[in-house]
C-alpha positions in Angstrom: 17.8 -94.9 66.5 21.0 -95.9 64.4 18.8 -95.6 61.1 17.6 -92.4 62.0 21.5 -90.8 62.9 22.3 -93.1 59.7 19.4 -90.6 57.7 20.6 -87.5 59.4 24.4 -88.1 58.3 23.6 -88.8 54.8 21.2 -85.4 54.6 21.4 -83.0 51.5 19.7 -80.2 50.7 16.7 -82.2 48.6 15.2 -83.1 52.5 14.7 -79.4 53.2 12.3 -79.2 49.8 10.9 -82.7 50.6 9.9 -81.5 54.1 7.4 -78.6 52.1 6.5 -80.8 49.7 5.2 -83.5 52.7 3.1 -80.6 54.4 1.4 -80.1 50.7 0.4 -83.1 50.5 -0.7 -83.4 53.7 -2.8 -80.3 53.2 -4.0 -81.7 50.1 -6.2 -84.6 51.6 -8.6 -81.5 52.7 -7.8 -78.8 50.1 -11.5 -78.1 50.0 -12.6 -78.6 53.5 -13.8 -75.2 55.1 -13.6 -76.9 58.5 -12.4 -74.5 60.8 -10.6 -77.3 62.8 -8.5 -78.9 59.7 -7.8 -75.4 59.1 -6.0 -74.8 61.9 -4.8 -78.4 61.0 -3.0 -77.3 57.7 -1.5 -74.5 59.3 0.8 -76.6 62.1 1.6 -78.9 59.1 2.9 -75.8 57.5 4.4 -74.5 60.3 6.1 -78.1 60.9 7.2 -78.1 57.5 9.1 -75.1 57.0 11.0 -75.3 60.4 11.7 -78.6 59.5 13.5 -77.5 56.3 15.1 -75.1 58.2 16.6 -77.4 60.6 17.4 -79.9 57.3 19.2 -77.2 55.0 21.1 -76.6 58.7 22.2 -79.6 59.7 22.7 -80.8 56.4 25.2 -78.1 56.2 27.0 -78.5 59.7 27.5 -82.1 59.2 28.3 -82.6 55.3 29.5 -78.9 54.2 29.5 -78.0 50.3 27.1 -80.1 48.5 27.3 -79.6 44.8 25.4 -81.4 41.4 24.8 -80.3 38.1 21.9 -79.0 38.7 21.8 -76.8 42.7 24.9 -75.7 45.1 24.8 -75.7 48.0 27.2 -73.0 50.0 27.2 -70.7 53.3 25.8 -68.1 51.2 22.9 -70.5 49.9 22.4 -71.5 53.2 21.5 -67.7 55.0 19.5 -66.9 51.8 17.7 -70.2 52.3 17.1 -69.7 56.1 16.1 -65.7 55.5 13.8 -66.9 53.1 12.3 -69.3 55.3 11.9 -66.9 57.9 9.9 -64.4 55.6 7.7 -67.6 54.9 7.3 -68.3 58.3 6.3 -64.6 59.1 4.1 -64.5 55.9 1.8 -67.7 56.8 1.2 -66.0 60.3 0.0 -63.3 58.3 -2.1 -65.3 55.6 -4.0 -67.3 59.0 -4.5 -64.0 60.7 -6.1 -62.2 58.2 -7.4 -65.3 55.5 -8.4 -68.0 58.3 -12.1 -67.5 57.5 -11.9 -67.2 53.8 -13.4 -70.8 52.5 -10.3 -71.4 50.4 -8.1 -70.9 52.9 -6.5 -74.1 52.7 -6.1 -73.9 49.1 -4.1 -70.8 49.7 -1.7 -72.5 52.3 -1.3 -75.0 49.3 -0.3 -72.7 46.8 1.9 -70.8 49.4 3.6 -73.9 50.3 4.4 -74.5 46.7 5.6 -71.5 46.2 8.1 -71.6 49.0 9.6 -74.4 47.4 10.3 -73.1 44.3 12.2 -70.0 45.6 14.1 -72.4 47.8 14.7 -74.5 44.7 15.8 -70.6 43.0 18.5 -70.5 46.0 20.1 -74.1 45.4 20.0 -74.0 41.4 23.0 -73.5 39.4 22.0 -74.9 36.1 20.6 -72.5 33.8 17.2 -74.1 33.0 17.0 -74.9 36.9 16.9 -71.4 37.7 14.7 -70.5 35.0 11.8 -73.2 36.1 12.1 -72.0 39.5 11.7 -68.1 38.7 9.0 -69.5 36.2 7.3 -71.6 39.4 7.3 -68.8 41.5 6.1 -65.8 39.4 3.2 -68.4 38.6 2.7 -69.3 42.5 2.3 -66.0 43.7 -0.2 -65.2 41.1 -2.4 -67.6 42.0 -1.7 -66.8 45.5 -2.4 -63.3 44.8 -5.6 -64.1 42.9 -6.7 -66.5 45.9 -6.3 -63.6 48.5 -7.9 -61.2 46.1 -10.8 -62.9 44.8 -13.1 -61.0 42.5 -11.9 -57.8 43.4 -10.0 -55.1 41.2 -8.1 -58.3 38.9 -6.9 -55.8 36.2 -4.2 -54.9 38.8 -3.4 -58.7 39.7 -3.5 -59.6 35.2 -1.0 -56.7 35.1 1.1 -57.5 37.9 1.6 -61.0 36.6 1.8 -59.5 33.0 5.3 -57.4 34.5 6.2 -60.4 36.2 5.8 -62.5 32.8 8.4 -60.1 30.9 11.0 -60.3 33.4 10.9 -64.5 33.3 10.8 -63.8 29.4 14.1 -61.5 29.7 16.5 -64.4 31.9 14.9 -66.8 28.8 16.5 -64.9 26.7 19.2 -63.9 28.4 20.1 -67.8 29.6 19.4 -68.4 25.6 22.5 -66.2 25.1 24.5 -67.5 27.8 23.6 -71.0 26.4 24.0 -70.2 22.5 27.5 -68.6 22.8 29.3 -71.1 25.8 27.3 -74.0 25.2 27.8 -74.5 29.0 24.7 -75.0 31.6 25.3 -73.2 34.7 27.2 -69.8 35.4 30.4 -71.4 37.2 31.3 -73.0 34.1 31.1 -70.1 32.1 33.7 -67.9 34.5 35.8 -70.4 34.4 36.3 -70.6 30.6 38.0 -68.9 28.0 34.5 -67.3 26.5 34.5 -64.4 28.4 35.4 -62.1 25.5 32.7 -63.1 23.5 30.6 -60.3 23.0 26.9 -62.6 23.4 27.8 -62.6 26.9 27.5 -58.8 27.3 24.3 -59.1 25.6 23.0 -62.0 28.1 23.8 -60.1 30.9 21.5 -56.6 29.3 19.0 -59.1 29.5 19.3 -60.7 32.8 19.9 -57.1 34.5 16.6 -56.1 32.4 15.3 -58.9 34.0 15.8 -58.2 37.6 14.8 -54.1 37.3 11.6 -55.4 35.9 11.2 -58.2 38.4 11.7 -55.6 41.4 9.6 -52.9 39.8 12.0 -50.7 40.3 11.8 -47.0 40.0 10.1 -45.7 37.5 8.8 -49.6 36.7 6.8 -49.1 39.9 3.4 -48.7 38.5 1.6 -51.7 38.1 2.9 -52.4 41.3 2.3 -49.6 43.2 -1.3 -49.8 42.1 -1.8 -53.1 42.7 -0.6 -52.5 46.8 -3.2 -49.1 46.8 -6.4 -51.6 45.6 -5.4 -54.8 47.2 -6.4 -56.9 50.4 -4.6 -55.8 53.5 -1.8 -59.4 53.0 -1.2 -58.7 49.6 1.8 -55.7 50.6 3.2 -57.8 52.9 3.5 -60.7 50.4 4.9 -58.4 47.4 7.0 -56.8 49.7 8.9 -59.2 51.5 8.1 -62.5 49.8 8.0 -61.5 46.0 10.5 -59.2 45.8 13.3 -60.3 48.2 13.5 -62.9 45.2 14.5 -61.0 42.9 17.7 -59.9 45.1 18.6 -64.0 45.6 18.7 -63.9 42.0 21.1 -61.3 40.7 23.4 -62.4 43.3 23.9 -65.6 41.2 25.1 -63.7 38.7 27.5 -61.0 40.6 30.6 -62.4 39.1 29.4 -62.5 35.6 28.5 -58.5 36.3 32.0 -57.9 38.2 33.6 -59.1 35.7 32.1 -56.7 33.0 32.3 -54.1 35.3 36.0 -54.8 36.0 36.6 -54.2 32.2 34.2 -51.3 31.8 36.1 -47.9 33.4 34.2 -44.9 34.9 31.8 -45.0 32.1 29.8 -48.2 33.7 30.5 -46.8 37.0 28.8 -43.6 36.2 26.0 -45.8 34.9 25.5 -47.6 37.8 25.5 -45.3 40.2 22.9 -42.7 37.8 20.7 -46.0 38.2 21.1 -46.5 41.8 20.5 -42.4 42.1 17.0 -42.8 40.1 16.1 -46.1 42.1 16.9 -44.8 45.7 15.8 -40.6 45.6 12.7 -41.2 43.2 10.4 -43.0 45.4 12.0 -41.4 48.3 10.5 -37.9 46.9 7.3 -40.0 46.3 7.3 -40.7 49.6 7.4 -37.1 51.0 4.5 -36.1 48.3 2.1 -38.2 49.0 -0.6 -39.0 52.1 -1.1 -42.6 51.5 0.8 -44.7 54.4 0.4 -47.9 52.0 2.1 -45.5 49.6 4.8 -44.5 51.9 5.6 -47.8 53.2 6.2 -48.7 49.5 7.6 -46.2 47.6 10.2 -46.1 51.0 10.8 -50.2 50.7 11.5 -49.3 47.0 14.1 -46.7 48.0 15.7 -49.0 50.1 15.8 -51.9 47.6 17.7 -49.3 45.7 20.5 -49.8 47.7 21.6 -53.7 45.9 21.9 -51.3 42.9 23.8 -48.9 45.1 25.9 -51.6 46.1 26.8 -52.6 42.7 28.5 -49.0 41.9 30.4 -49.5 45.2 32.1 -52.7 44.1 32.8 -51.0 40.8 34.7 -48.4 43.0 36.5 -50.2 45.1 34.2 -48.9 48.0 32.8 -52.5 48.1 34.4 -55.9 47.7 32.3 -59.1 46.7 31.8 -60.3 50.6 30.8 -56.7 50.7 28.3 -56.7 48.5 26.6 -59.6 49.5 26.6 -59.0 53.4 24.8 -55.8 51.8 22.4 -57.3 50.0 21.8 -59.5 52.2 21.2 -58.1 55.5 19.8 -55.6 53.2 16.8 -57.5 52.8 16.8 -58.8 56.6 16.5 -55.6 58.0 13.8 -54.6 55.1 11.5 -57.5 56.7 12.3 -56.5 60.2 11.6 -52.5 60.4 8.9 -52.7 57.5 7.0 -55.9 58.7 5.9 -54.0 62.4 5.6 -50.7 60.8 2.8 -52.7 58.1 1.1 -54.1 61.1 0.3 -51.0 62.8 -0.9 -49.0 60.1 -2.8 -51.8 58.7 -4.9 -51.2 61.3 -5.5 -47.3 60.5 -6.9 -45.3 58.0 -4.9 -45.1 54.7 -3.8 -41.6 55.3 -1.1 -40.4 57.0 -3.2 -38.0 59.2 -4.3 -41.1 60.8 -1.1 -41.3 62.6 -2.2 -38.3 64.8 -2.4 -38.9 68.4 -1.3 -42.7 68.1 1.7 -42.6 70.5 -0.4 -40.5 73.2 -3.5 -43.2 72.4 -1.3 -46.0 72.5 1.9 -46.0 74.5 3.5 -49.1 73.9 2.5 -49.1 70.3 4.0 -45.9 69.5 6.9 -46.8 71.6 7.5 -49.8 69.2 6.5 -47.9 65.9 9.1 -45.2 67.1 12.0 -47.7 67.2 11.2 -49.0 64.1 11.3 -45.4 62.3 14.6 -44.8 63.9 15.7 -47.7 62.4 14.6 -46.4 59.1 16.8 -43.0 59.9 20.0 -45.5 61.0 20.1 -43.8 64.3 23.5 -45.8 65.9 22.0 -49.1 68.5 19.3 -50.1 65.7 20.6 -52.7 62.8 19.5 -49.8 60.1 22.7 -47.6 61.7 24.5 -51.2 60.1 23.8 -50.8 57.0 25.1 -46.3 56.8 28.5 -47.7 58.6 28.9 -50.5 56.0 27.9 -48.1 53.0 29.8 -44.8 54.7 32.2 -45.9 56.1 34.7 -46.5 53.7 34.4 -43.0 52.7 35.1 -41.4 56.1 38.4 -43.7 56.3 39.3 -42.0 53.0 38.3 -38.8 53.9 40.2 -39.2 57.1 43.6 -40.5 55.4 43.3 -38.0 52.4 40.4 -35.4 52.8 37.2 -34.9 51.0 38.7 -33.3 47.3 41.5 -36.1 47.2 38.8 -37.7 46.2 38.3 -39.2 42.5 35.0 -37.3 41.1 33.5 -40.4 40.8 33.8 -41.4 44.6 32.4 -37.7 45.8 29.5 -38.4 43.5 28.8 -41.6 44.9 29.4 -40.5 48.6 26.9 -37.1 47.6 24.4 -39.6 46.2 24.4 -42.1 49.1 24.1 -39.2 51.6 21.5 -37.2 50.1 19.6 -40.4 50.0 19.9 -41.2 53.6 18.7 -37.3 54.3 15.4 -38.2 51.8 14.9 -41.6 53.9 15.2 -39.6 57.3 12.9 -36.6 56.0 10.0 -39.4 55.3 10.8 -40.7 58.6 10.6 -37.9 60.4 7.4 -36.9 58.6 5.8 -39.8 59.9 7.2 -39.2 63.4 6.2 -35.8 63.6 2.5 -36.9 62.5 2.3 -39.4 65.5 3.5 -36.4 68.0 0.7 -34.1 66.7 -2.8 -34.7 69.0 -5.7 -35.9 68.2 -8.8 -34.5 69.7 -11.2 -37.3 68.9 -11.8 -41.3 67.9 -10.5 -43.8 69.9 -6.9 -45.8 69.3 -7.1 -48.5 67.2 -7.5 -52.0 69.2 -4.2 -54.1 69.0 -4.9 -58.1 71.1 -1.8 -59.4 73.2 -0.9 -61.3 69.8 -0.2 -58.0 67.9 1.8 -56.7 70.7 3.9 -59.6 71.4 4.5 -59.6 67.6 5.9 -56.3 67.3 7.8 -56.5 70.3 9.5 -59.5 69.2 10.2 -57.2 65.9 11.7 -54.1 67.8 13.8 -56.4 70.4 15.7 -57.8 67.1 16.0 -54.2 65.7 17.8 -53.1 69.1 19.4 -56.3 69.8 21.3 -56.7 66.3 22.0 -52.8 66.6 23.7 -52.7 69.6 25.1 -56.3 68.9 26.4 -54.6 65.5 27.7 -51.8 67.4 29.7 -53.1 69.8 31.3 -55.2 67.4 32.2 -51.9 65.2 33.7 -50.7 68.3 35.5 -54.0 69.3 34.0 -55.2 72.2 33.0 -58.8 72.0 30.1 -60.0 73.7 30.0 -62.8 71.6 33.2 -63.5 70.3 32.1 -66.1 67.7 29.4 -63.8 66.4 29.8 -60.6 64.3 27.7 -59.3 62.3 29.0 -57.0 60.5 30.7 -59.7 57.8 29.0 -61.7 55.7 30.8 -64.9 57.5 29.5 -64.2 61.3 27.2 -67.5 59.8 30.4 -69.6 58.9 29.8 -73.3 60.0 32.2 -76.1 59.9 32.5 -78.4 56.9 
């Protein structure tokens, strides 16, 4: 026993990627076993594994603080990014047994999941330039496979050119870390800030680079194509796995680099302002109008989760203004993504099991009460009605305007802040006019076919789903308000996760 608490009070973040790696080994003994038994096997190793890095990165953190090399960090912010991406792991392999448990290579795809997760957990910890680079690298080349595995012979022009945009954007931070390298001669991002090489002009050419790297990474709107069509021709867990495993990525890394950019941004005036916020404009109302034009729910469901990734652009402008400090701006980004895996994940579930078309909807919540009930929450979520956690994310992003409005009035104003405040809210009224066209489709009857079959396990799912939406909205709420149910925990700040060093 005194060995084991010995172990436990010398823990660093290296156990929590050690954990993975032991549960891919483990599953590697019987890679190419199609036994249904040692399938099932491979998936509580999995399942073991990833809570036990959980627990690991936890502890590790609670009982040793800040742990710092030259090549990862290790920080509170690392630490939620690293547990929010474990979670979305978690969520994902329930999703890869449910629908890929049959499949002969199933193991093999648990495999080359596994390894995946531990190079975007080996993304969150890096520091050091090259680091980050391998573990971008890692991943992009993971989830192709992984994509490949899930999508066998079918449609691969759509999986070559989705890696293909993937490649560019790891080609972009090479070149962009090459400048960072070539004009500091320092490894890791810290060391750069901290220097006296700020003014040197290669810096603002790294960073073109690394932010062209992230808008291609995140297919961003109009980049969307390639991804757009690969989600239209895919298997039913390849959205889910773009969505809110590929992607979320993406987000981790530009917020490694969010004082490099504040820094430039600092310097730049209203001119990089104007930029940013014409960027966040095209990102967030483009697929939003996509949305309301077409009848394709996988289309919907995507070109709506790209509107909302729009808002980490969004949320750059706002710490340009002033509207948004650095906590800010990460609590946005952050939760940001949270909330993107909880409303989107139940709403995928339930219209993975309908017809690609949005008329499929009809008759849906008179078919099936309690799994309209639970799609319903989940929309209003999407609209930010106040007691679900999307109304969060409108008070954190409006509400800074409506305490200036309040102290000054609308036209006091700079022009640059009504513009922002006109963008952000006619962006919200594009989400909720999507939302309420899918609403309004469920209300409308249908006069024949029966409602779609969803077991115990789907309902327990979702509900677990549309209990966190309430529970963190009214939870959020309250502490808006300032009434403490739990006094230690708010939400609204990016610290309501601060543990003792």
């Amino acid at each position: 026993m005194a060995y084991i608490y010995q172990i436990l009070n010398n823990l660093n973040p290296f156990y929590g990627l050690m954990s993975i790696s032991a549960a891919i080994l483990a599953n590697s003994f019987f890679g190419l076993s199609t036994s249904k038994g040692l399938k099932k096997l491979s998936v509580v190793f999995s399942v073991t594994g990833i809570a036990a890095a959980a627990f690991l990165l936890i502890y590790s953190y609670v009982s040793n603080g800040i742990f710092s090399t030259m090549v990862i960090a290790f920080e509170g912010l690392h630490l939620m990014e690293a547990v929010l991406l474990l979670f979305i792991s978690l969520n994902i392999l329930i999703l890869l047994t449910e629908y890929k448990i049959k499949e002969h290579n199933f193991i093999q795809i648990i495999i080359i999941f596994l390894f995946s997760t531990v190079s975007v957990l080996f993304l969150v910890l890096s520091r050091n330039f090259l680091a980050i680079f391998v573990a971008l690298a890692l991943f992009t080349l993971a989830n192709f496979q992984l994509i490949s595995g899930i999508q066998g012979r079918k449609n691969p022009i759509y999986v070559i050119k989705f890696f293909l945009n993937s490649s560019l954007s790891v080609l972009f931070l090479f070149i962009g870390f090459s400048f960072l390298y070539g004009a500091t001669d320092f490894k890791n991002l810290q060391q750069v800030m901290e220097s006296g090489a700020l003014a040197n002009p290669f810096l603002a050419i790294s960073l073109i680079f690394i932010v062209a790297s992230a808008f291609s990474y995140m297919f961003f709107y109009p980049l969307h194509g390639n991804y757009i069509k690969l989600i239209k021709h895919s298997d039913k867990p390849v959205l889910p796995l773009v969505l809110f495993y590929f992607l979320p990525a993406g987000l981790i890394m530009v917020l490694k680099f969010r004082a490099l950019i504040y820094h430039f941004m600092s310097g730049s005036g209203i001119i990089f302002s104007s930029a940013i916020l014409f960027l966040a404009a095209v990102c967030i109302l483009g697929p939003a109008i996509a949305a309301l034009s077409t009848k394709s729910l996988k289309r919907i469901i995507s070109y709506t989760y790209l509107s909302f990734m729009g808002l980490a652009v969004l949320g750059f402008g706002l710490l340009s203004e002033g509207i948004l400090d650095l906590e800010g701006l990460n609590w946005l980004v952050l939760f940001n993504l949270f909330n993107l895996v909880v409303c989107f994940l139940p709403a995928w579930l339930i219209i993975s099991k309908l017809d690609d078309s949005i008329y499929s909807l009809k008759g849906l919540l008179s078919q099936n009460k309690y799994i309209g009930i639970n799609l319903i929450i989940v929309l209003l979520s999407w609209m930010g009605i106040a007691g679900t956690s999307g109304f969060l994310l409108r008070y954190r992003i409006l509400g800074p305007y409506f305490e200036q409005i309040r102290d000054g009035g609308f036209f006091r104003l700079s022009w640059i802040k009504i513009s922002s405040f006109s963008i952000t809210s006619i962006a919200f009224l594009m989400i909720a006019a999507v939302t309420l066209r899918l609403m309004i489709a469920m209300l409308k009857k249908k006069d024949k076919a029966a409602a779609p079959f969803f077991g115990i396990g789907y309902n327990i799912y979702i509900s677990f789903f549309t209990i966190l939406i309430l529970f963190l909205g009214i939870l959020g709420l309250f502490n808006i308000i300032g009434l403490s149910i739990f006094p230690w925990l708010d939400i609204t700040r990016l610290d309501f996760l601060t543990l003792p060093s």
